[in-house]
N, C-alpha and C positions, 0 to 999 in steps of 0.2 A: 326690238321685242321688249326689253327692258323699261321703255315709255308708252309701252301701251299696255306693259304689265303694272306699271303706276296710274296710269287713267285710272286703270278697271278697277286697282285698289281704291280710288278715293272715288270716282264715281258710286261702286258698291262697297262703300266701305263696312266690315266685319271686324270681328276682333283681330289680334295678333296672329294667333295660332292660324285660326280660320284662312286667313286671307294669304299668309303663306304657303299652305298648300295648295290652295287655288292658286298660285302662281307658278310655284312649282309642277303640280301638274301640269298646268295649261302649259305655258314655254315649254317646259323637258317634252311632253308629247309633239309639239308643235318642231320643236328643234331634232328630236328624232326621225320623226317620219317626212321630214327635209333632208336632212342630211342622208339619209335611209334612200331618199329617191334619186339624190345624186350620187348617190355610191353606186344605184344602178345600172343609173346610165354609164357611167365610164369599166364598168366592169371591174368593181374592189381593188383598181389598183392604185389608187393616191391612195386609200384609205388603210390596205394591209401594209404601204409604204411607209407609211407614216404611225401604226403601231409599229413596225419593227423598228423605227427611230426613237419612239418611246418607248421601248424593250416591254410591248405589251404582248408581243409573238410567245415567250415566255409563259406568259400566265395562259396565254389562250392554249395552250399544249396541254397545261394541268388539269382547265377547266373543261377543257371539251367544244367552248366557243369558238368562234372564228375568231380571226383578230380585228377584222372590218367591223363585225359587228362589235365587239368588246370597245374598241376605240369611239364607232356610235355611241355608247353606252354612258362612256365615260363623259363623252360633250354634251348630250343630253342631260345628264348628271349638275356638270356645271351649268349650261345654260337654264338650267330649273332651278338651282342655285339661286342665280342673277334672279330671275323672274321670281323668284317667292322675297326675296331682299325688296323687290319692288315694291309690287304688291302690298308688302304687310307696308314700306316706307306711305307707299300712296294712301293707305287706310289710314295710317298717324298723321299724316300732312290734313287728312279728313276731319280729323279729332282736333286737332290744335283750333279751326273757326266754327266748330260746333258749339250752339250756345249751350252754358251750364244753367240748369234749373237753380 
C-alpha cells in the first residue's frame, strides 16, 4: 500500500499538506474496511485477542467501543500513517525533477 501510496503522490503531485491527507485517507480507509472484512469473517476473535494483548480491552470498557473494532481503529491509524508519509514523500520525489522557471 505504501508504494502505491507513492505512485499516486508523485504521479498527482500536490503540495505537502495536500498530499498527505490524500494518503492518509485513502490507505487508513482502504486498510480499515480490509481489515474490518476480515474481522468478519472469522468472528472478532484474533482481533478482541489481540487488543486484550495490547491492553486495549481496557480502554474499550471506558469508551463504550468494542475492542475489535478500537484495535481496527488503531491499525487503520497507522496504516494512514505510512500512506500519508508516502504520499506527501512521492509528491517531493515529483518536486525535486520539476523544471524551475
Amino acid at each position: 500500500m505504501a508504494i502505491a501510496a507513492l505512485v499516486f503522490g508523485f504521479v498527482f503531485g500536490q503540495n505537502g499538506i495536500r498530499s498527505f491527507i490524500i494518503g492518509l485517507l485513502g490507505v487508513g480507509v482502504v486498510w480499515f474496511v480490509y481489515a474490518f472484512y476480515l474481522d468478519l469473517n472469522n468472528d472478532n476473535i484474533l482481533s478482541s485477542r489481540v487488543a486484550e494483548l495490547f491492553g486495549l480491552s481496557g480502554l474499550s470498557d471506558s469508551s463504550g467501543i468494542s475492542s475489535s473494532i478500537l484495535l481496527l481503529l488503531v491499525t487503520a491509524l497507522i496504516g494512514g500513517f505510512i500512506g500519508g508519509l508516502s504520499c506527501t514523500s512521492g509528491s517531493f520525489f515529483r518536486a525535486m525533477f520539476k523544471k524551475k522557471p
